[in-house]
DSSP file (Angstrom, degrees, kcal/mol; ACC not computed):
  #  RESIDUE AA STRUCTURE BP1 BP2  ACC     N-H-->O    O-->H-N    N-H-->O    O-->H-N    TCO  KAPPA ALPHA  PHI   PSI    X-CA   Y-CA   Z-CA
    1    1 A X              0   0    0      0, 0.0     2,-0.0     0, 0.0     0, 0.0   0.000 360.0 360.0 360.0 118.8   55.8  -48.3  -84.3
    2    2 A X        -     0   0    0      1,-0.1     2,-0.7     0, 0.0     0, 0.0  -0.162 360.0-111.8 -81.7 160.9   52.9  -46.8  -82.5
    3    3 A X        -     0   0    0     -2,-0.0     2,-0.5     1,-0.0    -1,-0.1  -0.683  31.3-124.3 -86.5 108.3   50.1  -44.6  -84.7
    4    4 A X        -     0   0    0     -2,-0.7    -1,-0.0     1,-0.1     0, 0.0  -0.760  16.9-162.4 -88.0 120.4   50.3  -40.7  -83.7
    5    5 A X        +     0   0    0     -2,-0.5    -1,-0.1     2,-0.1    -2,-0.0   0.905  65.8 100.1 -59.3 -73.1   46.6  -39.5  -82.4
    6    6 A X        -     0   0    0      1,-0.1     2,-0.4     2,-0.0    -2,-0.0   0.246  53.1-178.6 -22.0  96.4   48.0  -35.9  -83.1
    7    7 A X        -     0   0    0      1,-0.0     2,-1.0     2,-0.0    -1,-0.1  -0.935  27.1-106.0-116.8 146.8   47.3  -34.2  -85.9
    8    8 A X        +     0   0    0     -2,-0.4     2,-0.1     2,-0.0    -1,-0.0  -0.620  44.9 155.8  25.2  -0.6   48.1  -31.0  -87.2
    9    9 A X        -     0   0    0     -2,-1.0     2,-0.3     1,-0.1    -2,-0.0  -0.401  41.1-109.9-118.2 164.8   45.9  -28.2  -87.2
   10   10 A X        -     0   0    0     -2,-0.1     2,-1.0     1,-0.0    -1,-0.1  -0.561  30.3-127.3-100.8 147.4   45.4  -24.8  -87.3
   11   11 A X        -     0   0    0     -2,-0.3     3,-0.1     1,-0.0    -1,-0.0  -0.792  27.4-156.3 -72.3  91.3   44.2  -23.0  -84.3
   12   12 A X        -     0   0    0     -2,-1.0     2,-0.3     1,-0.2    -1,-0.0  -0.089  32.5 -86.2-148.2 142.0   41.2  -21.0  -85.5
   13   13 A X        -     0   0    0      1,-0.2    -1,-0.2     3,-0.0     3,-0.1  -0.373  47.9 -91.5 -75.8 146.2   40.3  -18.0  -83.5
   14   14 A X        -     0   0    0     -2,-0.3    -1,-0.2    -3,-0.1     3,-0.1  -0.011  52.5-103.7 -40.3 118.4   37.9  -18.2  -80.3
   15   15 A X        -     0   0    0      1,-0.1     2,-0.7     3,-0.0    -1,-0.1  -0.035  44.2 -90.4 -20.2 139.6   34.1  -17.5  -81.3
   16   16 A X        -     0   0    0     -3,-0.1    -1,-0.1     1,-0.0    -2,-0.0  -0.739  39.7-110.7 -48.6 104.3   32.7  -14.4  -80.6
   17   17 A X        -     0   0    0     -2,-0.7     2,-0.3     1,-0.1     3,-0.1  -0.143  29.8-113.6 -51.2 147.6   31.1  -13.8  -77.6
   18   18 A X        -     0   0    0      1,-0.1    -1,-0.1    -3,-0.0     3,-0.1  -0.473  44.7 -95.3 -48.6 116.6   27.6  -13.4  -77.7
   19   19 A X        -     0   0    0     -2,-0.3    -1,-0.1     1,-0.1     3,-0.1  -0.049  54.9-100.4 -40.5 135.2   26.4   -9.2  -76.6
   20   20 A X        -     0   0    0      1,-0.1    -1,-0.1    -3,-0.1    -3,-0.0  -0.295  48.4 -92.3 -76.3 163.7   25.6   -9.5  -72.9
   21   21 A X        -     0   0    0      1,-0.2    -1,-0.1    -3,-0.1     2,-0.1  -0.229  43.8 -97.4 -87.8 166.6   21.7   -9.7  -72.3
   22   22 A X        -     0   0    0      1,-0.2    -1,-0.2    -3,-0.1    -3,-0.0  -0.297  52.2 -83.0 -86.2 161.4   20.0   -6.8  -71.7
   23   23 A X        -     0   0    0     -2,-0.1     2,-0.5     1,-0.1    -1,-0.2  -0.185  41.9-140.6 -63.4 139.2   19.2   -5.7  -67.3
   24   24 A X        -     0   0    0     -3,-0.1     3,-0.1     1,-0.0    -1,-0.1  -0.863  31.8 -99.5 -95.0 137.9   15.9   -7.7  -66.1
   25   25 A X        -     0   0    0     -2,-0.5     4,-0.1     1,-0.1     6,-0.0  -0.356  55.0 -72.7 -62.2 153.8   13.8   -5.3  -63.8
   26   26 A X    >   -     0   0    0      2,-0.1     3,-0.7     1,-0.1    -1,-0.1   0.260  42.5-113.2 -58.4 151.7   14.1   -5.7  -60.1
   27   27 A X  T 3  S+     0   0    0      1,-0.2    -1,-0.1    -3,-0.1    -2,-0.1   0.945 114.8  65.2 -57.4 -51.3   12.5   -8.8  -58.7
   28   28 A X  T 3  S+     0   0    0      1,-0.1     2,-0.7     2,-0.0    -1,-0.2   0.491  98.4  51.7 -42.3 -15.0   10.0   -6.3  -56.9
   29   29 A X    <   -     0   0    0     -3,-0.7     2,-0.6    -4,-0.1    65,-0.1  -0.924  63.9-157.4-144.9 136.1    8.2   -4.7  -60.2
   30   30 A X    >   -     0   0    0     -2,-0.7     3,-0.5    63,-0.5    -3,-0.1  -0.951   5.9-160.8-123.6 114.1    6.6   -6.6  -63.0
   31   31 A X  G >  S+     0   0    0     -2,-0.6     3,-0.5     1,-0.2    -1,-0.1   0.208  78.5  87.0 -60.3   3.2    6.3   -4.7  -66.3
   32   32 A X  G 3  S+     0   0    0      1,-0.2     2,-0.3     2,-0.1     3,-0.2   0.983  96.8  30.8 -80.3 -40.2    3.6   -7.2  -67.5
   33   33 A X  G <  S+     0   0    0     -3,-0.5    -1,-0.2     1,-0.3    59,-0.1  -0.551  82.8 123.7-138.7  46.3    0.5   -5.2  -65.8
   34   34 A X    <   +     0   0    0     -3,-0.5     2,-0.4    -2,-0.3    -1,-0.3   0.657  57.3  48.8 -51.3 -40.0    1.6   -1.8  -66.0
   35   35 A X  S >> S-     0   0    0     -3,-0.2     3,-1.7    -4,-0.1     4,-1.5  -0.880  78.3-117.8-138.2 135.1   -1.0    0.1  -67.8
   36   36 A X  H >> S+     0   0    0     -2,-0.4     4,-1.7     1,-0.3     3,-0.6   0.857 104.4  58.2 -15.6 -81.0   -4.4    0.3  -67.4
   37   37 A X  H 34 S+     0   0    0      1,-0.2     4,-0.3     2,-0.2    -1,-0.3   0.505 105.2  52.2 -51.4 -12.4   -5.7   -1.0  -70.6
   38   38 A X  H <>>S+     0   0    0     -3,-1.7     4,-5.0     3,-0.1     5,-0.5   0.767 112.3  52.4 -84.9 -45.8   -3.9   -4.2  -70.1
   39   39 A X  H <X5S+     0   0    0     -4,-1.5     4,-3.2    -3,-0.6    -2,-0.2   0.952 111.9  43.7 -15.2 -82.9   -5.7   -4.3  -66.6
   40   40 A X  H  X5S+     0   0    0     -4,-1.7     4,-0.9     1,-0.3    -1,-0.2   0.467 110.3  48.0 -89.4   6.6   -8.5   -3.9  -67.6
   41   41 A X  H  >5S+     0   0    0     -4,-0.3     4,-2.1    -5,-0.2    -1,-0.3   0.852 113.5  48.1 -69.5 -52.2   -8.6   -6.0  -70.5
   42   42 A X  H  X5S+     0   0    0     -4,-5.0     4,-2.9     1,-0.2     5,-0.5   0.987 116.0  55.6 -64.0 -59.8   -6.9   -9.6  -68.4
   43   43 A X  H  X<S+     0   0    0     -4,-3.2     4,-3.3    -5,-0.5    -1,-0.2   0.870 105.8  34.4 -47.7 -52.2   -9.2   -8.8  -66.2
   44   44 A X  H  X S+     0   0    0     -4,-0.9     4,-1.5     2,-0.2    -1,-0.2   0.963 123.3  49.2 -56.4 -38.5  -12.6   -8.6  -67.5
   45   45 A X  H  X S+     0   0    0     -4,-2.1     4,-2.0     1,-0.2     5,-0.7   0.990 113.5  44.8 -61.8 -55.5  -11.8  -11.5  -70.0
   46   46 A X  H  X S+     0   0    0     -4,-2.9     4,-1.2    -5,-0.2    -1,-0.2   0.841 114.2  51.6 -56.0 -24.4  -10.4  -13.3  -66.9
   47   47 A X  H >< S+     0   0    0     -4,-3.3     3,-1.7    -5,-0.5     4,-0.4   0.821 120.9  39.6 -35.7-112.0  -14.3  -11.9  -64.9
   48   48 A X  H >X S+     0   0    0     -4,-1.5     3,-0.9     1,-0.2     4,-0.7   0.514 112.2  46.6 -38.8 -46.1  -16.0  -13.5  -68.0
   49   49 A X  H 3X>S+     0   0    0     -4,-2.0     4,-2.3     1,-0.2     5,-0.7   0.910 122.1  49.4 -61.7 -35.7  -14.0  -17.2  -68.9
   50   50 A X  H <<5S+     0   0    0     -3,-1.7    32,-0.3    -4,-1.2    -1,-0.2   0.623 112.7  41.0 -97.9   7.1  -14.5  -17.4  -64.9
   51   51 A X  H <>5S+     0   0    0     -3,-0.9     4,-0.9    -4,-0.4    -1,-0.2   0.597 112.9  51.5-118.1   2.2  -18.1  -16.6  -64.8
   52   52 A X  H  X5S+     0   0    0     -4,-0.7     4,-1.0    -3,-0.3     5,-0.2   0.433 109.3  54.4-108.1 -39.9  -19.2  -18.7  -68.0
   53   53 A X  H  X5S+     0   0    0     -4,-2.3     4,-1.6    -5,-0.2     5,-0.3   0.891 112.1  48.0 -62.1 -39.6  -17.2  -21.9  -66.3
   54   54 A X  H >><S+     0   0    0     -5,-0.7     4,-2.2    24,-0.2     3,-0.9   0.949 112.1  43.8 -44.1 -75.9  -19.5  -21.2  -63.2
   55   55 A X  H 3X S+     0   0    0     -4,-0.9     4,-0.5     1,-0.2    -1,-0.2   0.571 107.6  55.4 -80.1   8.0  -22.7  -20.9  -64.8
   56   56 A X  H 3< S+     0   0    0     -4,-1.0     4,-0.3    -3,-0.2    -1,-0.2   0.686 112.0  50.0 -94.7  -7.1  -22.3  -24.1  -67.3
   57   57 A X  H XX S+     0   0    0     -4,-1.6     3,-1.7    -3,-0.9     4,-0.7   0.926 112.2  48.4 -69.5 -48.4  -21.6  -26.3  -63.9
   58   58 A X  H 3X S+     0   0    0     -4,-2.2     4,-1.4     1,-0.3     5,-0.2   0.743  94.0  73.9 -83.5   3.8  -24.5  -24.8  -62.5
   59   59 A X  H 3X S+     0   0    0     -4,-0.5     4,-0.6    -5,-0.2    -1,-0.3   0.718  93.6  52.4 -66.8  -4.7  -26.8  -25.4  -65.4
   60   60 A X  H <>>S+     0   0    0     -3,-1.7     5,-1.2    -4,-0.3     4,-0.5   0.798 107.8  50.7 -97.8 -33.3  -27.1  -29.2  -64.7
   61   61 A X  H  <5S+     0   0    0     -4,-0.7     3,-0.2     1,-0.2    -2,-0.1   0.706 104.3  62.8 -96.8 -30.8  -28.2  -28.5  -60.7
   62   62 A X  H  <5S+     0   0    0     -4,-1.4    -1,-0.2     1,-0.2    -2,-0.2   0.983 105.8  48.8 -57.8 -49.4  -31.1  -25.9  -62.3
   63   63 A X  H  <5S-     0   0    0     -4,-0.6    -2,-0.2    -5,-0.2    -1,-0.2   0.652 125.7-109.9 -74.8  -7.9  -32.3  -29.0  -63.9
   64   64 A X  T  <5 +     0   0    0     -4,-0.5     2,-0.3     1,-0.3    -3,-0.2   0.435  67.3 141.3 103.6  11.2  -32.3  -30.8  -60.9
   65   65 A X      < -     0   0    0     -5,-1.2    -1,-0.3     1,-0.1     3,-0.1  -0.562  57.9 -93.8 -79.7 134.9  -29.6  -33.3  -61.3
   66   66 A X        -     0   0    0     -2,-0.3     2,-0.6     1,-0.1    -1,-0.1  -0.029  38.0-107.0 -59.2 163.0  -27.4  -34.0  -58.3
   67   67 A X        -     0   0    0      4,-0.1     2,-0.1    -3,-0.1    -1,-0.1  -0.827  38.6-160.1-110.5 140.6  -24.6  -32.3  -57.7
   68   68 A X     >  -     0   0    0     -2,-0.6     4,-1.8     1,-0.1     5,-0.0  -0.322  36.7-114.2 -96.1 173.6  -21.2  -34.3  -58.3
   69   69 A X  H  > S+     0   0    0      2,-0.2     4,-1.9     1,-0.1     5,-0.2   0.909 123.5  54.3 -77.1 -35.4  -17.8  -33.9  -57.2
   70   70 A X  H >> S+     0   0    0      2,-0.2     4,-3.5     3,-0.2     3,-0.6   0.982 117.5  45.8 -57.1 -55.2  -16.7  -33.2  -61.4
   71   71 A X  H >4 S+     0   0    0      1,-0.3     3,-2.6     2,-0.2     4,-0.5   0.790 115.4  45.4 -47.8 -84.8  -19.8  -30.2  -60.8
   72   72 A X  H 3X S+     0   0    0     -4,-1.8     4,-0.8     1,-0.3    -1,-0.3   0.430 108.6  50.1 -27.9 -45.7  -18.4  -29.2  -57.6
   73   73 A X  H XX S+     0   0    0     -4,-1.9     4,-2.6    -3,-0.6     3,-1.6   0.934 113.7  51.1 -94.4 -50.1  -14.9  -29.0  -58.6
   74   74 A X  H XX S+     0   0    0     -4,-3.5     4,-1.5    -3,-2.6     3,-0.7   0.897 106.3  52.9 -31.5 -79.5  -16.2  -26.8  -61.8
   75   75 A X  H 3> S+     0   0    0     -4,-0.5     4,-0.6     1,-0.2    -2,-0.3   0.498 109.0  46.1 -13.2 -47.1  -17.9  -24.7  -59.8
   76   76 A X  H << S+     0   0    0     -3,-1.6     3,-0.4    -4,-0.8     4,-0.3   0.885 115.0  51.0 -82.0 -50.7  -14.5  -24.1  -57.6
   77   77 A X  H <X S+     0   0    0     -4,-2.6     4,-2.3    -3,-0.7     5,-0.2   0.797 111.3  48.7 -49.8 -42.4  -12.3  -23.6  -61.0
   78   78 A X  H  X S+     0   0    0     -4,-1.5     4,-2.8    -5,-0.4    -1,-0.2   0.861 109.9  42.5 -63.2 -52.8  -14.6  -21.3  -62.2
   79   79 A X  H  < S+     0   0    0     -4,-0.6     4,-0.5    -3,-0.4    -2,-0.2   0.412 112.7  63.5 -97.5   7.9  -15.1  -18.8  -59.1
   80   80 A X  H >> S+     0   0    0     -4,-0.3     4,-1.2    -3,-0.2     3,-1.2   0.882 106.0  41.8 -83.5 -62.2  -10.9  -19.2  -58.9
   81   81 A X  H >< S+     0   0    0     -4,-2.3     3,-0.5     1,-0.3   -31,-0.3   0.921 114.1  57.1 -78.7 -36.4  -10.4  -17.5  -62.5
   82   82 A X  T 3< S+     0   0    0     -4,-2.8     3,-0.5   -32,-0.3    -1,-0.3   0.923 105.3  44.4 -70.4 -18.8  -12.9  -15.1  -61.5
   83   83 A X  T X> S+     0   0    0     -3,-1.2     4,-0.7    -4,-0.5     3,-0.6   0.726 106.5  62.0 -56.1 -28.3  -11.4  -13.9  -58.6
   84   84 A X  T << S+     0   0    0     -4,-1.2    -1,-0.2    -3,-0.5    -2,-0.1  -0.185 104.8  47.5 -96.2  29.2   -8.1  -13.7  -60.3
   85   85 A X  T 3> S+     0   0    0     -3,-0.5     4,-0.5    -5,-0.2    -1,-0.3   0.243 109.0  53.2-137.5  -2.7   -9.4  -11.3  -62.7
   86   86 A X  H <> S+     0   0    0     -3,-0.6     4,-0.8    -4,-0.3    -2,-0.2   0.579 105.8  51.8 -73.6 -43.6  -10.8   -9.5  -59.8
   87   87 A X  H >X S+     0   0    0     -4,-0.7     4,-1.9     2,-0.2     3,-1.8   0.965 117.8  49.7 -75.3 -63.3   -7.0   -9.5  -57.9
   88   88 A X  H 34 S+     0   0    0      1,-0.3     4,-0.4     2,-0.2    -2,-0.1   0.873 110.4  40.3 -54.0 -51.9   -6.0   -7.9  -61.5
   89   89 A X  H 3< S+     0   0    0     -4,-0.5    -1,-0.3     1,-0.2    -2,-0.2   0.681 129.4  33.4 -71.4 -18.1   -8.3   -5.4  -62.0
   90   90 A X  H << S+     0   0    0     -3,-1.8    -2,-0.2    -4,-0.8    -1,-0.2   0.944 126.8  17.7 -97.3 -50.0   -8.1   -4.4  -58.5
   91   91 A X     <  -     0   0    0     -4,-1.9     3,-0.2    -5,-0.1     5,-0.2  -0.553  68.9-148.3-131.1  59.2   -4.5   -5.0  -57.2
   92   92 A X    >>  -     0   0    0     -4,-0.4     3,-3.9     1,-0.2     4,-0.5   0.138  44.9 -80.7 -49.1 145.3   -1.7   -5.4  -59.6
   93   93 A X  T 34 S-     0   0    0      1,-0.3   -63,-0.5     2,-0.1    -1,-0.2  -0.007 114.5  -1.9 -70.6 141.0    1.1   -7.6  -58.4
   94   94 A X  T 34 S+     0   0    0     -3,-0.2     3,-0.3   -65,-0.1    -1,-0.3   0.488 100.6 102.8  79.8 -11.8    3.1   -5.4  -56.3
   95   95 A X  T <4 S+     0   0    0     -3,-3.9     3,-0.5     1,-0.2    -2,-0.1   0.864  76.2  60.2 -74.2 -30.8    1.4   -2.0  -56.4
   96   96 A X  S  < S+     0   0    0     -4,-0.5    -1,-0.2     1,-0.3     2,-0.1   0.423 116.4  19.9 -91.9  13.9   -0.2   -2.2  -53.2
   97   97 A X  S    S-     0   0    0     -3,-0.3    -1,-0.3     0, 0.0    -2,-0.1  -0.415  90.4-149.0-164.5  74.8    2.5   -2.7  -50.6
   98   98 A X    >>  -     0   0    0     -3,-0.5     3,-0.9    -2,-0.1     4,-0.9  -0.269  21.1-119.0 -26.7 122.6    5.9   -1.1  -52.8
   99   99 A X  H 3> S+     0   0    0      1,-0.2     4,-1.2     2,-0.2    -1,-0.1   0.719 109.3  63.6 -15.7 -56.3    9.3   -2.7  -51.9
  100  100 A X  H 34 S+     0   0    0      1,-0.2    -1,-0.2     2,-0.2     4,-0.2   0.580  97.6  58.0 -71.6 -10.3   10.7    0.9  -50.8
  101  101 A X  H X4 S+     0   0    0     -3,-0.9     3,-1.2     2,-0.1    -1,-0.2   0.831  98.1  56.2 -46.7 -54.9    8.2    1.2  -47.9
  102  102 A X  H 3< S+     0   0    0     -4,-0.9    -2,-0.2     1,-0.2    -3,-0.1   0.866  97.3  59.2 -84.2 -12.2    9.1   -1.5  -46.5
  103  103 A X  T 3<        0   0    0     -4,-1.2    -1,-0.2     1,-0.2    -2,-0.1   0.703 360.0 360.0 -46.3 -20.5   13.2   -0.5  -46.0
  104  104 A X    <         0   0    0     -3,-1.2    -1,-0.2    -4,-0.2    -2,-0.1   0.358 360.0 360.0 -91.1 360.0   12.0    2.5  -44.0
């Protein structure tokens, strides 16, 4: 006589669904770098952290020590994060050429 798998139970009702998530803004506008004071805050820090990596590569080449590819490559990392605190403070992503412009 074979052994019945089946068992018995009571059907318990379906979970709640979880509340549907709230709307994400348009691919075209980023709330992170809205307001000024955020600007100009990422920005300066990102100005200074990328102008303090500059000048501790170039303190070993003041002293007269050759310059290596590890310098160089400081050197390149460094004047990248200042520039990108420069892009912020100047031209927040998406302000300067607006989505609705270009439909027209």
């Amino acid at each position: 006589m074979p052994a019945s798998t089946s068992s018995s139970t009571i059907a318990s009702p379906a979970p709640a669904l979880p509340p549907a998530p709230a709307q994400v803004a348009a691919p075209g506008k980023n709330p992170l770098m809205d307001c000024l004071s955020c600007r100009l805050l990422s920005g300066t820090g990102l100005l200074g952290a990328g102008g303090y990596v500059y000048w501790m590569a170039r303190r070993p080449l003041k002293l007269g020590y050759a310059a290596t590819p590890g310098i160089i490559f400081q050197m390149v990392v460094g004047i990248s994060i200042a520039y990108w605190g420069l892009v912020i403070l100047v031209d927040p992503v998406g302000k300067a050429y607006p989505a609705e412009s270009k439909k027209q």
